[in-house]
Structure formats: C-alpha cells, structure tokens
C-alpha positions as CSV (number, residue, x, y, z in Angstrom):
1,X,186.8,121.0,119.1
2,X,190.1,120.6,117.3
3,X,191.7,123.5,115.9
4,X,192.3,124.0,112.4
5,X,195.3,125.9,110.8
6,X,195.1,127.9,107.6
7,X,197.9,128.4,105.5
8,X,198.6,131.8,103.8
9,X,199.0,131.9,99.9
10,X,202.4,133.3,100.5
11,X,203.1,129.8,102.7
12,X,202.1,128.0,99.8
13,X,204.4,129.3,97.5
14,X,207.6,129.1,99.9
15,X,209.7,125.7,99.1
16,X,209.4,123.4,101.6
17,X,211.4,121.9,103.4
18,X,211.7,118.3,105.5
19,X,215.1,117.5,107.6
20,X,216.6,120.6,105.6
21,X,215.7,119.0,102.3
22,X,214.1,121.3,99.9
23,X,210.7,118.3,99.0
24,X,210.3,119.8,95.3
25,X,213.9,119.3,94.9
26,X,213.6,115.8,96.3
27,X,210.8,114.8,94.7
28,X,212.4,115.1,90.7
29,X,215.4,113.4,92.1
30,X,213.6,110.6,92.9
31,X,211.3,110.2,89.7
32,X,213.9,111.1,87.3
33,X,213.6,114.4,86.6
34,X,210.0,114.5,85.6
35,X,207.6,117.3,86.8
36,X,204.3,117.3,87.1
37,X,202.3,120.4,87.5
38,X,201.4,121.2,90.6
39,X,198.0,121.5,91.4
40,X,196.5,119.5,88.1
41,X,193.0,118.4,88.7
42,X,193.1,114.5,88.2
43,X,191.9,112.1,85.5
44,X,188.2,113.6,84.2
45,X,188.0,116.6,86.6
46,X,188.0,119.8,85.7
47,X,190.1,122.6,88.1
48,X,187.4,125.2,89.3
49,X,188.3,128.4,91.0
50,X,186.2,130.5,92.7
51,X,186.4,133.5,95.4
52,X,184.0,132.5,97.9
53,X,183.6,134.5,101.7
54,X,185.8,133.6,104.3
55,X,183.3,132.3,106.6
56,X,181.4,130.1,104.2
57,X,185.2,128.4,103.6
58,X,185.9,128.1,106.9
59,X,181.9,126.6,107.3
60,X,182.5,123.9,104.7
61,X,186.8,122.7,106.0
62,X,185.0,122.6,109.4
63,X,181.8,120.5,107.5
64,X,184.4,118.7,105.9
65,X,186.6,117.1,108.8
66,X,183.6,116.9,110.3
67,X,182.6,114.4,108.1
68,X,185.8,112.8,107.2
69,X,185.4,113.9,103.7
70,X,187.2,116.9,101.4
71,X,185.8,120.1,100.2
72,X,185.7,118.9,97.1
73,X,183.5,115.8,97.7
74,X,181.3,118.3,99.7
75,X,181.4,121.3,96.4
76,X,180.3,118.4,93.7
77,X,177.4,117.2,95.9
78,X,176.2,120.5,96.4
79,X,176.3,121.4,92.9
80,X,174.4,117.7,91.8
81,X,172.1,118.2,93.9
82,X,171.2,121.9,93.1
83,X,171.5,121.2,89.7
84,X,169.1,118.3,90.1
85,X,166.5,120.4,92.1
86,X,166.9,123.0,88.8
87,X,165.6,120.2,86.4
C-alpha cells in the first residue's frame, strides 16, 4: 500500500519555496499583483470546518485515493445521502 504523508498546520503556514523561490511571492508577480485568498471555497460552495477524530480523517484520505476522488467529493455524498435517508 502506498504511503501517505500528512502535513502539520505549522507546514502549512511556512512560505514555500521551489528552486529557492518563495511561490506566494512568485505567484503575484506573475498575475500582477492580485491576491486571492487562500483557501476560498469556489463558485457556489460554502467553506465547512469541522474537528473530526484523527482516524476517521485518515479512514476517508485513505477512501479517498482509493477511489481517485477528494475528501470533499466523499463529505458531500455522505451528507446527500444521509440527508436523503432523513426525509
């Protein structure tokens, strides 16, 4: 089985860097100075956050590449169908 690696919150947060080239830095350079926020849930979704168990994340990333689909696909068909069930 292929192993995954997690990234810590404090990796997150530390600028990046390619070849010694900071990527945030990079990146306004080359769209002209314009930001975008990071993280901003796309066109007509809604950014959800949640503090779930550690081995029920792990369960759905392995689910996930299992499947060749993301989290997030794998969260909003969970939650249609138990909303669905509910009706």
């Amino acid at each position: 089985m292929e192993q995954i690696d997690f990234v810590s919150v404090e990796e997150q947060q530390r600028p990046r860097k390619r070849n010694g080239v900071n990527v945030k830095a990079a990146a306004r350079a080359s769209n002209g100075n314009r930001t975008t926020r990071q993280g901003a849930a796309r066109e007509g979704y809604r950014r959800l956050t949640a503090d779930i168990p550690a081995d029920l994340h792990k369960r759905l990333k392995m689910q996930a590449l299992m499947e060749d689909r993301s989290v997030t696909e794998l969260i909003v068909q969970a939650a249609e169908s138990f909303l669905r069930n509910r009706d």
